[in-house]
C-alpha positions as a printed Julia matrix, in Angstrom:
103×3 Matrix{Float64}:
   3.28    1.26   15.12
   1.3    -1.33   14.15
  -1.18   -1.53   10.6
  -4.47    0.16   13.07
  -2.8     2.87   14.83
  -0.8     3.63   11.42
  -4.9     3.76   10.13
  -6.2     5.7    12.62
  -3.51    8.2    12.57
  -4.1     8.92    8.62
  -7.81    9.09    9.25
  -7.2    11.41   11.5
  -5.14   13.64    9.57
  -6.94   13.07    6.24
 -10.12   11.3     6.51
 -12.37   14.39    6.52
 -10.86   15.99    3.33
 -10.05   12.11    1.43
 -13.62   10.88    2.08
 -14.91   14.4     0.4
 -12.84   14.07   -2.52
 -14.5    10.32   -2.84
 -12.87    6.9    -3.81
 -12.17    7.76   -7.14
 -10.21   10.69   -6.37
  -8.51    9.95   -3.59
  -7.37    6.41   -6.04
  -5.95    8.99   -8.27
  -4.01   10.38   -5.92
  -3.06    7.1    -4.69
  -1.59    6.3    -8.2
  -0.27    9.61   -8.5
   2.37    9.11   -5.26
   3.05    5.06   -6.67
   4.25    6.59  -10.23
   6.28    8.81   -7.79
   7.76    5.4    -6.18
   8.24    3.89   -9.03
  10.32    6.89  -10.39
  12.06    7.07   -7.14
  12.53    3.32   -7.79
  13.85    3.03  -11.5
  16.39    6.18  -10.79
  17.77    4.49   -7.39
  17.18    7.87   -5.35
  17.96    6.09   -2.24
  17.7     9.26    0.0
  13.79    9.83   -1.33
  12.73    5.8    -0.85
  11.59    5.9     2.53
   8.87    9.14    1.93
   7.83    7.59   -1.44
   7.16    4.17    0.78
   5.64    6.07    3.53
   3.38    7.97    1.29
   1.89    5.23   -0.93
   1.37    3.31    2.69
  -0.7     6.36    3.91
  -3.16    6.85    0.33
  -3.57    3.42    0.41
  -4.76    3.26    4.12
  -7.29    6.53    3.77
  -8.61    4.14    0.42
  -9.01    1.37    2.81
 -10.81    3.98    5.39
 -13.17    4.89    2.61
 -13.92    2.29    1.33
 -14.62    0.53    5.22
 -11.78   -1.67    4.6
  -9.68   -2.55    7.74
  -6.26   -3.04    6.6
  -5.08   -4.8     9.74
  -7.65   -7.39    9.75
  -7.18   -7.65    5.59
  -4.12   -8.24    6.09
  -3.84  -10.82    9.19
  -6.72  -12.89    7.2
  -4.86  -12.96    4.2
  -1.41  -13.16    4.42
  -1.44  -14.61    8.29
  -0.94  -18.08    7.89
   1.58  -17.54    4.67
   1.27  -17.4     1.15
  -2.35  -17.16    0.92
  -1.93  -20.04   -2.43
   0.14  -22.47   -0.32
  -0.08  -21.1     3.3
   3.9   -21.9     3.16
   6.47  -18.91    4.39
   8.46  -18.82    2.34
   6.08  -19.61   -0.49
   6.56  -22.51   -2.15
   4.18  -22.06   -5.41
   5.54  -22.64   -9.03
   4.95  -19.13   -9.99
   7.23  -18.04  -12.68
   9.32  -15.1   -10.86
   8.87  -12.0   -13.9
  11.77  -10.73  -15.69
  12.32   -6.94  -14.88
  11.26   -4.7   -17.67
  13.68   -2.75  -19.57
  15.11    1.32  -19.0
């Protein structure tokens, strides 16, 4: 499925009752499912990844709905030619690499 169908799909499931709640709210929801990542993340619950990954990829998209964003075409003029710094893939900027935080 590719980044527009994957768009259209949560705007048709969600759009209606995201775009009532507003940006804000629907952001806070958005955060809400990457803490759940993130959690999913830092306790290595393999078995839980792929729905945490698949639900921060759907809030984000019905953000990108309301807000008019296309993700697709963000995405292809950002990142389409490589790094957007260096336009190298992989990237070949001296950007320090950050050291994981601790438990």
């Amino acid at each position: 499925m590719r980044i527009e169908e994957f768009q259209r799909l949560i705007e048709r499931i969600y759009y209606e009752r995201d775009s009532a709640r507003g940006l804000s709210g629907t952001h806070m929801w958005f955060c809400e499912e990457v803490g759940e990542l993130t959690r999913a993340l830092r306790r290595g619950e393999r078995a839980t990844l792929a729905g945490e990954f698949a639900d921060v990829l759907a809030w984000l998209s019905t953000l990108a709905s309301i807000a008019g964003v296309d993700l697709e075409a963000a995405v292809r003029e950002k990142y389409g030619h490589g790094c957007p710094r260096c336009s190298r893939a992989p990237c070949a900027c001296a950007c320090p690499v950050p050291a994981p935080e601790g438990p």
